[in-house]
ZALODO-903406 format. One record per residue (C-alpha): residue number from 1; residue in three letters; z, y, x. Coordinates in pm, whole numbers, plus 32768, in hexadecimal, padded with zeros to 4 digits. Layout:
{n->NUM res->ALA c3->Z c2->Y c1->X}
...
REM end
This chain:
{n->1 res->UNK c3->79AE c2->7EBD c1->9773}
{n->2 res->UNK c3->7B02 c2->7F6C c1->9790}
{n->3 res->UNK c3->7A73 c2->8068 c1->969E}
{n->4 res->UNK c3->7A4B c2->7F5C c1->958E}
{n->5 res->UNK c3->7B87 c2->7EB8 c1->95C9}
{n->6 res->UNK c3->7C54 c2->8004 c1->95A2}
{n->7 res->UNK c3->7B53 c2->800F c1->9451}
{n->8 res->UNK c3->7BCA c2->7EB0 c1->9413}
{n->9 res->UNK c3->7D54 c2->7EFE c1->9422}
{n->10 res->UNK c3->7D26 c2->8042 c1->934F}
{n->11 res->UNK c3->7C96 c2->7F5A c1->9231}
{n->12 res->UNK c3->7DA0 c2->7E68 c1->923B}
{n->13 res->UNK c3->7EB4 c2->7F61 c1->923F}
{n->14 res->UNK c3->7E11 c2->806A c1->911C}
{n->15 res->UNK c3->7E14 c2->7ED1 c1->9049}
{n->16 res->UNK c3->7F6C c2->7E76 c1->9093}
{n->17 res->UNK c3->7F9A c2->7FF7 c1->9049}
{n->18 res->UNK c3->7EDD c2->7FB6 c1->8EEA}
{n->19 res->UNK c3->7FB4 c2->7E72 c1->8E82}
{n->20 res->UNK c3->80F1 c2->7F13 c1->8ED0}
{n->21 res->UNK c3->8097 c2->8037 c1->8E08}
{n->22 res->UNK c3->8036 c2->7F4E c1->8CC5}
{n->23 res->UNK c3->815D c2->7E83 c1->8D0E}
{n->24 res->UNK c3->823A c2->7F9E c1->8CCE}
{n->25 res->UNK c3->817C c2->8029 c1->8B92}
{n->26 res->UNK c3->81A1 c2->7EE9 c1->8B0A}
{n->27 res->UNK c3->8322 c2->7E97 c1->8B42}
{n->28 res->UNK c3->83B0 c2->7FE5 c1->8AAE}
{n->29 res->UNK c3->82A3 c2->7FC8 c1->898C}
{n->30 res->UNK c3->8224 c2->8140 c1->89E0}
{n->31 res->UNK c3->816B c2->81E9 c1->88CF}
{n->32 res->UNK c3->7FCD c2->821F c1->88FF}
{n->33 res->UNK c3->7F6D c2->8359 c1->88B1}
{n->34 res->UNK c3->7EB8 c2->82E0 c1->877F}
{n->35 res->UNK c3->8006 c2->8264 c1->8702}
{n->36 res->UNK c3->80B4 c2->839F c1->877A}
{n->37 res->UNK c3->7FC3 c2->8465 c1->866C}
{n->38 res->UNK c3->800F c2->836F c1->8544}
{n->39 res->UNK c3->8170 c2->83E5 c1->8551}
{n->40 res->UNK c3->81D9 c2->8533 c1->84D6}
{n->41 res->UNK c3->82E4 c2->858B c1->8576}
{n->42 res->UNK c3->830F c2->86E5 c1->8525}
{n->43 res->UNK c3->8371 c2->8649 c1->83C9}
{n->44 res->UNK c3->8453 c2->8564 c1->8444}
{n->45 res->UNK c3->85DF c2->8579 c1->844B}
{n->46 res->UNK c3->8681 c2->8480 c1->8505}
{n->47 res->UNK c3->875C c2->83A2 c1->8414}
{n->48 res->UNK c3->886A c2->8314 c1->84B2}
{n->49 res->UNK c3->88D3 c2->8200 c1->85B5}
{n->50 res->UNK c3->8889 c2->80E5 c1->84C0}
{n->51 res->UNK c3->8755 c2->803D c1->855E}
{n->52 res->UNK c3->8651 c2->7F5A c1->84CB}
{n->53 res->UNK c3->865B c2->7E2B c1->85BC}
{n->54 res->UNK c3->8540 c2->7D3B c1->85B4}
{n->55 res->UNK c3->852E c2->7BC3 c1->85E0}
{n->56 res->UNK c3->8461 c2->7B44 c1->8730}
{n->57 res->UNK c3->83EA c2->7A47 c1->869F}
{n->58 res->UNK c3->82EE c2->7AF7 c1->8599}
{n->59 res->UNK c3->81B9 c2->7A48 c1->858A}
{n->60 res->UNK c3->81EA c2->78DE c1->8521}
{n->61 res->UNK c3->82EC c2->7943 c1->83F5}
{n->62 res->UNK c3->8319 c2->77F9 c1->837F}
{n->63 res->UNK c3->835D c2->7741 c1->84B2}
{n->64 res->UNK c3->8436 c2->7829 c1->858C}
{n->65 res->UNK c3->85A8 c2->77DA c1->85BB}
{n->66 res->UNK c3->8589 c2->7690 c1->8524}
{n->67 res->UNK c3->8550 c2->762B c1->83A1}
{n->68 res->UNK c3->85AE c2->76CD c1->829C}
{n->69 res->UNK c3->86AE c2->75F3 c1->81D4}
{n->70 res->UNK c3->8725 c2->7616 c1->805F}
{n->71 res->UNK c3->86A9 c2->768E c1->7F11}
{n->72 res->UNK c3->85BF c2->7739 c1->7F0E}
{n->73 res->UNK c3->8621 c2->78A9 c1->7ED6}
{n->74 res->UNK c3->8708 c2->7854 c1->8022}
{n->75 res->UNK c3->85DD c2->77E2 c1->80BA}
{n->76 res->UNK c3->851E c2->7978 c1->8063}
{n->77 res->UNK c3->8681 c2->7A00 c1->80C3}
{n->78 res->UNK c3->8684 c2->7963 c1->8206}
{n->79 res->UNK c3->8522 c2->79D8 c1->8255}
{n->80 res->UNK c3->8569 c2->7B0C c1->8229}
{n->81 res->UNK c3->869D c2->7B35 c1->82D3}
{n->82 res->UNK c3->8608 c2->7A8F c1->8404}
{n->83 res->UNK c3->8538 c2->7BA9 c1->8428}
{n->84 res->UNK c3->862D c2->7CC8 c1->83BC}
{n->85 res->UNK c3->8551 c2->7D0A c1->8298}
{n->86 res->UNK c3->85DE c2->7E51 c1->81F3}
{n->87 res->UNK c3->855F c2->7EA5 c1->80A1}
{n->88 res->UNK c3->8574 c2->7DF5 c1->7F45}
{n->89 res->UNK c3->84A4 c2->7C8F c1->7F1F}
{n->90 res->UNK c3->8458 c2->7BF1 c1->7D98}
{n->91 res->UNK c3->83E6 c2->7A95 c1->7D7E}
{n->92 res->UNK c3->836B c2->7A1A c1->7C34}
{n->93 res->UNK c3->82ED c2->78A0 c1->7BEE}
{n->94 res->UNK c3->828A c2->7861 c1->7A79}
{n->95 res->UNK c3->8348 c2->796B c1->79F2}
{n->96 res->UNK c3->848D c2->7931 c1->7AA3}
{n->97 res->UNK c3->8507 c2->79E9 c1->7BC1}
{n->98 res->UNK c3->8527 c2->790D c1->7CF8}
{n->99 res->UNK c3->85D3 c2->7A4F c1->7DBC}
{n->100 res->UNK c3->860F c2->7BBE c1->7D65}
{n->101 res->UNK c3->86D4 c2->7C6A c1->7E6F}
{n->102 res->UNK c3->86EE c2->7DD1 c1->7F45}
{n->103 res->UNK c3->872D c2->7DA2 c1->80C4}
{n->104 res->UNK c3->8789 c2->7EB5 c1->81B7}
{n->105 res->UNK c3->87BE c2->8039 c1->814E}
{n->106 res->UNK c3->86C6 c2->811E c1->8055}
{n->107 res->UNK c3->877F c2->820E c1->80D5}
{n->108 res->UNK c3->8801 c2->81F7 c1->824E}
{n->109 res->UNK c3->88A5 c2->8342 c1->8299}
{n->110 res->UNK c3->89A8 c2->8318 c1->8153}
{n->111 res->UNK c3->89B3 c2->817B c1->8188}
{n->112 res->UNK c3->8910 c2->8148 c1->8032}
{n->113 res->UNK c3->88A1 c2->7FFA c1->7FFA}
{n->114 res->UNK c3->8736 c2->7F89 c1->7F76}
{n->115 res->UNK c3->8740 c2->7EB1 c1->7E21}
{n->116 res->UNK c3->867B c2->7E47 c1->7D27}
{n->117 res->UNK c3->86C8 c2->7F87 c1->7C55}
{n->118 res->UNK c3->860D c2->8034 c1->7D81}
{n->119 res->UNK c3->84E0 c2->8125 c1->7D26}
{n->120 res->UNK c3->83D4 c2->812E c1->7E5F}
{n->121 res->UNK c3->8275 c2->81ED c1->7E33}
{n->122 res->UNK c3->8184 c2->80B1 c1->7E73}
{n->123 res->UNK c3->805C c2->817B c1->7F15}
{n->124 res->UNK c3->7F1A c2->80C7 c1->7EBA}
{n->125 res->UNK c3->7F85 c2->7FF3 c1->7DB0}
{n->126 res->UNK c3->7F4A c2->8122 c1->7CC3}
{n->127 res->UNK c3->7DEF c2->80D5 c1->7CE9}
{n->128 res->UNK c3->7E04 c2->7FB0 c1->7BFF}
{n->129 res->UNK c3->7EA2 c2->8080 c1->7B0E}
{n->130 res->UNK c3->7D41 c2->813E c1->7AEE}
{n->131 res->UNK c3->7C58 c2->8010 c1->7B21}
{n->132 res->UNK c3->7D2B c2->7F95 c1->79CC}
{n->133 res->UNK c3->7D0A c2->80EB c1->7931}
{n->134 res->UNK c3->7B60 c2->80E4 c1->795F}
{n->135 res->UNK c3->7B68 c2->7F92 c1->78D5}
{n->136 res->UNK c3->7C0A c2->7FDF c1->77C4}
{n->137 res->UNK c3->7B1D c2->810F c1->77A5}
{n->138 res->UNK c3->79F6 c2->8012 c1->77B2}
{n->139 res->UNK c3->7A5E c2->7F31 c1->76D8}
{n->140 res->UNK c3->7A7D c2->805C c1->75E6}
{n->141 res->UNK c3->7917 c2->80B2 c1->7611}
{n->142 res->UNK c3->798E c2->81F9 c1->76AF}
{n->143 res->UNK c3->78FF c2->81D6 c1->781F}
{n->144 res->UNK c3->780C c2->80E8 c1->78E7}
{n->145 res->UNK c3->7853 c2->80D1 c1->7A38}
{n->146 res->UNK c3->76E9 c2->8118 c1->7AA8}
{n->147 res->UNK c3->7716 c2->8272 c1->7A1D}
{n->148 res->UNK c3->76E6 c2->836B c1->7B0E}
{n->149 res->UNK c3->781D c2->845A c1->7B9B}
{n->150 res->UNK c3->7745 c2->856E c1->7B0E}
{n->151 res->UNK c3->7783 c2->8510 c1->7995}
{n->152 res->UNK c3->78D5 c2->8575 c1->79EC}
{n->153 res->UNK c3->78DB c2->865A c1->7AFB}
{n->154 res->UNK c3->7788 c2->8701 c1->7AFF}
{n->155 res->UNK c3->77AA c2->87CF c1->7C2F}
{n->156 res->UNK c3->77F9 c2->86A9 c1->7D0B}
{n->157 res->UNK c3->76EA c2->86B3 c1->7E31}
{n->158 res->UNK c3->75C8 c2->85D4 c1->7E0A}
{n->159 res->UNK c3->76AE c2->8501 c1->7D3C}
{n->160 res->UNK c3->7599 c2->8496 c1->7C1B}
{n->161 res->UNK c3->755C c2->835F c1->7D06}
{n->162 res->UNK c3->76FB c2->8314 c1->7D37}
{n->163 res->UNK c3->7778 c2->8261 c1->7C22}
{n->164 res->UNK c3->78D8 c2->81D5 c1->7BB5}
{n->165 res->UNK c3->789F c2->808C c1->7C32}
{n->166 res->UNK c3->7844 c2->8101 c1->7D7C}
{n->167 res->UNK c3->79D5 c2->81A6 c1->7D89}
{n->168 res->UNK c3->7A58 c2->809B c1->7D0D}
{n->169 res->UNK c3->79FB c2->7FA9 c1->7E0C}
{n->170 res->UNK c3->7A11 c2->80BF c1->7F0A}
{n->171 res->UNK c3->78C2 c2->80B0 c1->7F91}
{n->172 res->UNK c3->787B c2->8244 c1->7F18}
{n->173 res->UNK c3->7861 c2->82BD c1->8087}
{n->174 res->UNK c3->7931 c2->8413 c1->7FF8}
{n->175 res->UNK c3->7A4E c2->84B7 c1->80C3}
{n->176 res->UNK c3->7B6A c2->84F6 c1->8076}
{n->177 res->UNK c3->7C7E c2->862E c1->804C}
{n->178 res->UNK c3->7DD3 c2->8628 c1->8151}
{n->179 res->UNK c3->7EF7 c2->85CC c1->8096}
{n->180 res->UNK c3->8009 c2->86F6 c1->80C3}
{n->181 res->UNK c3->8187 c2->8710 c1->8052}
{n->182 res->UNK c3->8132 c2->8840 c1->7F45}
{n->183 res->UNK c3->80C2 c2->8816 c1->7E1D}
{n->184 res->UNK c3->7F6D c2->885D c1->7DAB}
{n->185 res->UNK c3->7EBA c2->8860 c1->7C55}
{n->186 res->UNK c3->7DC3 c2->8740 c1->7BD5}
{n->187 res->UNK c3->7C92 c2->8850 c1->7BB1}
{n->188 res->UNK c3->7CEA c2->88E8 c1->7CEE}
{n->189 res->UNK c3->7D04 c2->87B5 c1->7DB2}
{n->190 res->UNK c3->7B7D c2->8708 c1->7D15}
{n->191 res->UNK c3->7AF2 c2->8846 c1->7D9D}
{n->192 res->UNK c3->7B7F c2->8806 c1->7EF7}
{n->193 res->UNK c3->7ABF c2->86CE c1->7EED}
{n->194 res->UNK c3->7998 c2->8776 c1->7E69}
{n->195 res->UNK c3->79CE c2->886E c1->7F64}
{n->196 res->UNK c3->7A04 c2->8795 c1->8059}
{n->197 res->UNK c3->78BE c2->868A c1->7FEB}
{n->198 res->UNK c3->77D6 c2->87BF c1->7FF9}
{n->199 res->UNK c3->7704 c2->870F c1->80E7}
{n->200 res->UNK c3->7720 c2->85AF c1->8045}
{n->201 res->UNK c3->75FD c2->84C9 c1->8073}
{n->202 res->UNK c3->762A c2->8378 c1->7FB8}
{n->203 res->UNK c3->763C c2->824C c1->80CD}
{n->204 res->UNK c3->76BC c2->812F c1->7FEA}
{n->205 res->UNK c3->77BC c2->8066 c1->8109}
{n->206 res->UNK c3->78F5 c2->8003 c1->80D5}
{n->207 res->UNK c3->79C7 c2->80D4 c1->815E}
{n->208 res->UNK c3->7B5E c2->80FE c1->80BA}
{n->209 res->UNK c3->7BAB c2->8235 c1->808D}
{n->210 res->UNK c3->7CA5 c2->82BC c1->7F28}
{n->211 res->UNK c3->7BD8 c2->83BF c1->7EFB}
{n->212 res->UNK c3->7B04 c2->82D5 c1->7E22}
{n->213 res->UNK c3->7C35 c2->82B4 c1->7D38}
{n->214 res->UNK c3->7C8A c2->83FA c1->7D1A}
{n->215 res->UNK c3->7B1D c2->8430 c1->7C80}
{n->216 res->UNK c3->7B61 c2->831B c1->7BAF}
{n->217 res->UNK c3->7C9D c2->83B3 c1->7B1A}
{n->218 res->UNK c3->7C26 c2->84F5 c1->7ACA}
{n->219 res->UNK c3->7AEC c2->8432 c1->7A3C}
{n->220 res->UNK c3->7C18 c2->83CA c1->793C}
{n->221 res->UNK c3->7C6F c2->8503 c1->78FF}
{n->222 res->UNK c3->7B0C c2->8575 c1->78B8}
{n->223 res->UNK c3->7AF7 c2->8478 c1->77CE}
{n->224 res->UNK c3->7C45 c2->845F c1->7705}
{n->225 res->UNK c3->7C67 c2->85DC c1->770F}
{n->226 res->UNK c3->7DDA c2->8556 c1->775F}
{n->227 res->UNK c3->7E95 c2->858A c1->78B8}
{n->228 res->UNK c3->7E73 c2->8454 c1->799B}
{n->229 res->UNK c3->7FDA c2->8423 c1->798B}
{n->230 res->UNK c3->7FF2 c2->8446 c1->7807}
{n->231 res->UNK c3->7EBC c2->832A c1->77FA}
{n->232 res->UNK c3->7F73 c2->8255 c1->78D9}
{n->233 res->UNK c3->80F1 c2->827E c1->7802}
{n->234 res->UNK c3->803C c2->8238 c1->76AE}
{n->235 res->UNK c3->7F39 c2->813C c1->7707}
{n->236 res->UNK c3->7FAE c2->8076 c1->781D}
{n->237 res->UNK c3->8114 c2->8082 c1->7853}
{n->238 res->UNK c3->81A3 c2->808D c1->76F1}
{n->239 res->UNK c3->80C9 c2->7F8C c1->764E}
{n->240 res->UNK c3->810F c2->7E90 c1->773B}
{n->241 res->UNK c3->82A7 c2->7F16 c1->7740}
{n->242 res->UNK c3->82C1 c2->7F85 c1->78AD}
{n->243 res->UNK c3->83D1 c2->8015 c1->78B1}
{n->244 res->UNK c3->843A c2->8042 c1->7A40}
{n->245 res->UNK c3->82D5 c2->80ED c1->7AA0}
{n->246 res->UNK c3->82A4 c2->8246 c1->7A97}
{n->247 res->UNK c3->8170 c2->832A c1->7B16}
{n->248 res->UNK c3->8170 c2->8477 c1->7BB5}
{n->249 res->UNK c3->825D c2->856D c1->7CAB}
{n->250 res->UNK c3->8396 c2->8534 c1->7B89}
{n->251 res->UNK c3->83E0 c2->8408 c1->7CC6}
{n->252 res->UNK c3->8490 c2->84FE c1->7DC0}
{n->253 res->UNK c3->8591 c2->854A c1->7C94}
{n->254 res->UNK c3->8613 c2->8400 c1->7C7D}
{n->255 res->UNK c3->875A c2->839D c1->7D2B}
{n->256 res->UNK c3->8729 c2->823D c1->7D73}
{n->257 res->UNK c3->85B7 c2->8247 c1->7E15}
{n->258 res->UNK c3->8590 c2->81D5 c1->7F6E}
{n->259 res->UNK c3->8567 c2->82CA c1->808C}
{n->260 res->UNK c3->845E c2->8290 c1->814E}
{n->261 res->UNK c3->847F c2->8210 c1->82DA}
{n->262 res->UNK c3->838E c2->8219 c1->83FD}
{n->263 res->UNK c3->83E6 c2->810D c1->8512}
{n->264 res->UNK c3->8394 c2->81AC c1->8661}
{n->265 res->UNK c3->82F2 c2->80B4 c1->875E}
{n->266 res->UNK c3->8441 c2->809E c1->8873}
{n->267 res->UNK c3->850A c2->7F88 c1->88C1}
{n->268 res->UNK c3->8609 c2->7FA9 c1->87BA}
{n->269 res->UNK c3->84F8 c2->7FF7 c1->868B}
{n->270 res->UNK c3->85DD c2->814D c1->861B}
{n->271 res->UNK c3->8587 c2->819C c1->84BC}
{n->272 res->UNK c3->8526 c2->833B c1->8482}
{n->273 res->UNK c3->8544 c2->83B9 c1->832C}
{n->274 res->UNK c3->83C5 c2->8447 c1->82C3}
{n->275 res->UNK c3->835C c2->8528 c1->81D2}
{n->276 res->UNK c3->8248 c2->84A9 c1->80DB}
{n->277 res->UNK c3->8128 c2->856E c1->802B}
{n->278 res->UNK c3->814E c2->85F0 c1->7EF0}
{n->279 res->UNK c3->80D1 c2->851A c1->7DC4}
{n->280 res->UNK c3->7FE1 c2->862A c1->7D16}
{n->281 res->UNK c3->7F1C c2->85D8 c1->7E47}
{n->282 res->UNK c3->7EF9 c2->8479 c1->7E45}
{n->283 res->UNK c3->7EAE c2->845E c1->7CDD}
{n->284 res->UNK c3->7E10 c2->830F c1->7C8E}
{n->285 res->UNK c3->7E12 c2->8293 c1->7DC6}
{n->286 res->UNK c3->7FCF c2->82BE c1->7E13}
{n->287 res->UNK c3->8063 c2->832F c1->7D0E}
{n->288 res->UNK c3->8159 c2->821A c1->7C7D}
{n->289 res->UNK c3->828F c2->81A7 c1->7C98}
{n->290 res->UNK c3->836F c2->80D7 c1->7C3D}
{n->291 res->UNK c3->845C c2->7F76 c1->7C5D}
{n->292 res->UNK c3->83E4 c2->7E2F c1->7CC6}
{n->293 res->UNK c3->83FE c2->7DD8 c1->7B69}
{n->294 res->UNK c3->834A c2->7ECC c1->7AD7}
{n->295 res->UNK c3->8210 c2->7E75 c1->7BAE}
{n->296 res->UNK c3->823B c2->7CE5 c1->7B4F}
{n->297 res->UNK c3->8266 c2->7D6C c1->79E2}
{n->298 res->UNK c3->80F7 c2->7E32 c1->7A45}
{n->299 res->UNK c3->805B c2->7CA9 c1->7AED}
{n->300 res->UNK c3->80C3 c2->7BE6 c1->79BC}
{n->301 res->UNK c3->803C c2->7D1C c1->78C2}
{n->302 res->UNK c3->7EF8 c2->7CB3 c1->7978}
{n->303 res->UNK c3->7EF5 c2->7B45 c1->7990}
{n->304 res->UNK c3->7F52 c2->7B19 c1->7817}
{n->305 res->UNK c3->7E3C c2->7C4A c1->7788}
{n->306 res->UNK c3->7F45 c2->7CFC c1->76F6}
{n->307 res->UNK c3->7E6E c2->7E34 c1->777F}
{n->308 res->UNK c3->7D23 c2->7DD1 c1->77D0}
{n->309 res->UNK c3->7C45 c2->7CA1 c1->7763}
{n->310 res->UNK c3->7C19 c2->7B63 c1->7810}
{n->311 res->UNK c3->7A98 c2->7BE7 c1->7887}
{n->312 res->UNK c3->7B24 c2->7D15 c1->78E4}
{n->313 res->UNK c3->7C33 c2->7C90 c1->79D0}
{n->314 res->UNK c3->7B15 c2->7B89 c1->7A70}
{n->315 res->UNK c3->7A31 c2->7CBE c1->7ADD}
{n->316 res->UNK c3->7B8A c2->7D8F c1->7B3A}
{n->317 res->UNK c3->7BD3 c2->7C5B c1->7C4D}
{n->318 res->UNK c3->7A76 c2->7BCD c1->7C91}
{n->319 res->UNK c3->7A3B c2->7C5B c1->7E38}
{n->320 res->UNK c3->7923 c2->7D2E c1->7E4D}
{n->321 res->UNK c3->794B c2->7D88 c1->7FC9}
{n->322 res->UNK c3->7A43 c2->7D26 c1->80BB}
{n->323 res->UNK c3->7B2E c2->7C46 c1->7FBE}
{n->324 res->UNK c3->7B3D c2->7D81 c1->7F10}
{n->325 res->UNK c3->7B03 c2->7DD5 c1->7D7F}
{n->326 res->UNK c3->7B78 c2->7EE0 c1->7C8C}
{n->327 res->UNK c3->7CCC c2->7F11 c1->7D3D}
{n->328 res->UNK c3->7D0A c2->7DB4 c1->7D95}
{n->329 res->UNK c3->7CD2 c2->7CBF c1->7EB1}
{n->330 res->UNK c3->7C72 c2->7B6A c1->7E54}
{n->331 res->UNK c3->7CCA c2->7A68 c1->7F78}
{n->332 res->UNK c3->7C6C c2->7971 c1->7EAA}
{n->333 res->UNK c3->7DB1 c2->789B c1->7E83}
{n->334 res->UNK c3->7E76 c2->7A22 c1->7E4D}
{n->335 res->UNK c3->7E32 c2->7B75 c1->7DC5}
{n->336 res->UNK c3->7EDB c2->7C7A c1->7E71}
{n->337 res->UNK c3->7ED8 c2->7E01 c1->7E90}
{n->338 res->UNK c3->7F81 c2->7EC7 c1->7F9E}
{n->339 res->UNK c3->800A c2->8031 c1->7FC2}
{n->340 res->UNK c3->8093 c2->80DE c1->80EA}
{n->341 res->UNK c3->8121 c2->823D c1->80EC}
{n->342 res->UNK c3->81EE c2->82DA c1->8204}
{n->343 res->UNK c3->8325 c2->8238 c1->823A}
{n->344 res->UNK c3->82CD c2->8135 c1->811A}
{n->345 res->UNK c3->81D5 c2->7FE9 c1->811B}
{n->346 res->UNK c3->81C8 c2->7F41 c1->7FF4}
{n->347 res->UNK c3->8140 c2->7DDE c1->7F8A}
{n->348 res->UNK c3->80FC c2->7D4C c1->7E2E}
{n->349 res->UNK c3->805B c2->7BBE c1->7E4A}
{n->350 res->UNK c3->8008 c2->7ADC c1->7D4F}
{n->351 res->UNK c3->7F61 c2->79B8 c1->7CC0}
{n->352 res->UNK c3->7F05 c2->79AC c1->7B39}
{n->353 res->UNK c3->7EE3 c2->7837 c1->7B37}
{n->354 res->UNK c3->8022 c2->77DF c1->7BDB}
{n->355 res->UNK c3->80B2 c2->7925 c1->7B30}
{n->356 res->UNK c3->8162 c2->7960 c1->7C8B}
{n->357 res->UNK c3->81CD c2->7AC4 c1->7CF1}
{n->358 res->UNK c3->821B c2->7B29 c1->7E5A}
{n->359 res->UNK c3->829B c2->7C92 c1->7E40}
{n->360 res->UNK c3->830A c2->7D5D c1->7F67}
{n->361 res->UNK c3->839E c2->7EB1 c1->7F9F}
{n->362 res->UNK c3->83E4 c2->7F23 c1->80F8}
{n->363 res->UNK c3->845B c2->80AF c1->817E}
{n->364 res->UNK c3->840B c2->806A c1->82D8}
{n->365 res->UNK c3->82D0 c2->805D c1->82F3}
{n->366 res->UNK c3->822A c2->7FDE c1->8416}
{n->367 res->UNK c3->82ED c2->7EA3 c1->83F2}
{n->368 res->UNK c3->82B3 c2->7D4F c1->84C6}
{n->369 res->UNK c3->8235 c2->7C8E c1->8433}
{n->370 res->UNK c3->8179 c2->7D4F c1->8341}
{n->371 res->UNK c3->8185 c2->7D1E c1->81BE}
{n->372 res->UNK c3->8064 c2->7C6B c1->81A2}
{n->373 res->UNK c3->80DD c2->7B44 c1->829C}
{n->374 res->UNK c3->823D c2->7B36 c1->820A}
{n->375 res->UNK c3->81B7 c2->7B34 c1->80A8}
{n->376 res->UNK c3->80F6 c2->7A43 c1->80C6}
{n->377 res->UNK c3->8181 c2->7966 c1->81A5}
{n->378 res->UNK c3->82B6 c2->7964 c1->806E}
{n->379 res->UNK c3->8166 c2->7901 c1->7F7F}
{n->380 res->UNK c3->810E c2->77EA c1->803E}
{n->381 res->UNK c3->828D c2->779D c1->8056}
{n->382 res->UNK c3->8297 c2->777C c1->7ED2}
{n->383 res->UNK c3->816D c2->76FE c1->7E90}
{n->384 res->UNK c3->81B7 c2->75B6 c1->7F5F}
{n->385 res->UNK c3->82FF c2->7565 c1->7EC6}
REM end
């Protein structure tokens, strides 16, 4: 009996041992080792004492501290500064711009601010750059997308049953090449990925992975004979006059681009400067940039066929798996894409019928309350006025 009681006490004091413990963890916000390897700091430099504080009241956006009050671009504004957003927002309702405005620093070590002038590399987005560029291939009578990768890269693995639809809608199964800082050749990075596929076996899931748009890009190559980025300048963003996009590593020479921050998970959210891949490597799948206006300029190129057809833009947003389509999300009353690179998360949102726009450009990533919540929380904020 005194044997299990003595058993008894150890339990209750290796519990109250337990809680404590969690307690702790949980009130100094300490990093999980799983966190602690998504953050490179061996590329990091710390930037300065300016810190990126965060609102406590995240979640419910539209109801914490009270109503917002005004018009409504003071109604976005005061969003936004509730929860110290720092990056460059773009609001656009039937052509007119409800708010276009930079918050916070692009650059924090030389106090620079963020503006609408800003350029940011948007990550993913890119990818609807080449979903457009197939379509307008198809429409040409230039590809199907049930051809197989092996009309256009024959030495892919037991690629004659992959075909361009399955990497458009990401369900391809094939893996994918480490982005790195140097810069590497188009033909030397496909044979990476060959390299790296040698064992591919096609399972047809949906799994995300950019990769698939990196085929796709080169798959424009093949076919044009021109460089993805020459495609892209001559057939994309000079017919429809997009004039603040641009497409390739030519970003890191520009003086007023954002620099890229990583919030670190401690009580007073410290920004760290991070060093992003470089472009040649994310080709397809990461490699534009650009101003918040240049990206609506890309939307409303879309929405009005002034690049593809009407057909072409239905199959490019109908959801094939998981809301997703040819680099779009359809959820249903929105379209949005999303690109995150380190130190940058980016957000474009919009509805053709309404012709809203929600665009967002943050440099500290890891924000709270992400992109996707503030964006369209401000979408549901315009579309009930």
């Amino acid at each position: 009996m005194k044997t299990f009681n003595f058993i008894k006490i150890q339990f209750v004091f290796f519990f109250i041992l337990c809680a404590c413990i969690v307690v702790f963890v949980v009130k100094n916000n300490i990093i999980p080792l799983g966190e602690q390897h998504k953050v490179d700091h061996s590329s990091m430099t710390k930037a300065s004492n300016i810190q990126f504080t965060q609102n406590q009241n995240q979640n419910n956006l539209l109801k914490a501290d009270g109503p917002l009050t005004g018009s409504m671009s003071n109604k976005i504004n005061e969003l936004l500064q509730r929860i110290h957003f720092n990056g460059v927002v773009l609001v656009n309702k039937d052509g007119e711009d409800v708010i276009k405005k930079g918050y916070g620093y692009r650059d924090i070590a030389n106090k620079l601010p963020n503006s609408p002038e800003t350029n940011y590399a948007v990550g993913s987005i890119s990818k609807f750059f080449v979903s457009t560029s197939l379509m307008q291939l198809k429409e040409k009578g230039l590809i199907s997308l049930n051809d197989p990768i092996t009309k256009y890269i024959p030495n892919f693995p037991n690629g004659s049953k992959l075909t361009l639809f399955h990497l458009m809608t990401h369900t391809s199964g094939v893996k994918g090449e480490k982005e790195l800082s140097n810069p590497i050749s188009t033909k030397n990075l496909i044979n990476k990925i060959i390299l790296l596929n040698k064992g591919y076996k096609p399972i047809f899931n949906w799994k995300y992975n950019d990769t698939n748009y990196v085929l796709l890009a080169y798959v424009v190559e093949k076919v044009t004979g021109m460089s993805y980025q020459e495609y892209l300048k001559s057939h994309v963003l000079n017919p429809a006059n997009i004039d603040q996009l641009g497409v390739g590593d030519h970003f890191y020479q520009l003086s007023n681009r954002a620099k890229g921050y990583r919030l670190i998970l401690n009580n007073n959210q410290t920004p760290h400067s991070v060093t992003m891949p470089s472009f040649s490597y994310m080709l397809g799948c990461g490699d534009i940039y650009g101003t918040v206006n240049g990206l609506l300029q890309m939307d409303e190129a879309l929405v009005s066929n002034k690049l593809i057809s009407t057909d072409s833009f239905k199959q490019m947003t109908t959801p094939f798996k998981h809301s997703y389509g040819y680099g779009l999300y359809n959820k249903g009353k929105f379209l949005y894409n999303h690109g995150v690179l380190p130190g940058v998360d980016c957000m474009n949102l919009f509805d053709p019928k309404s012709k809203t726009y929600v665009i967002l450009f943050t440099n500290s990533q890891k924000m709270k309350p992400n992109t996707f919540k503030v964006a369209a929380s401000i979408f549901n904020l315009v579309s009930s006025n």
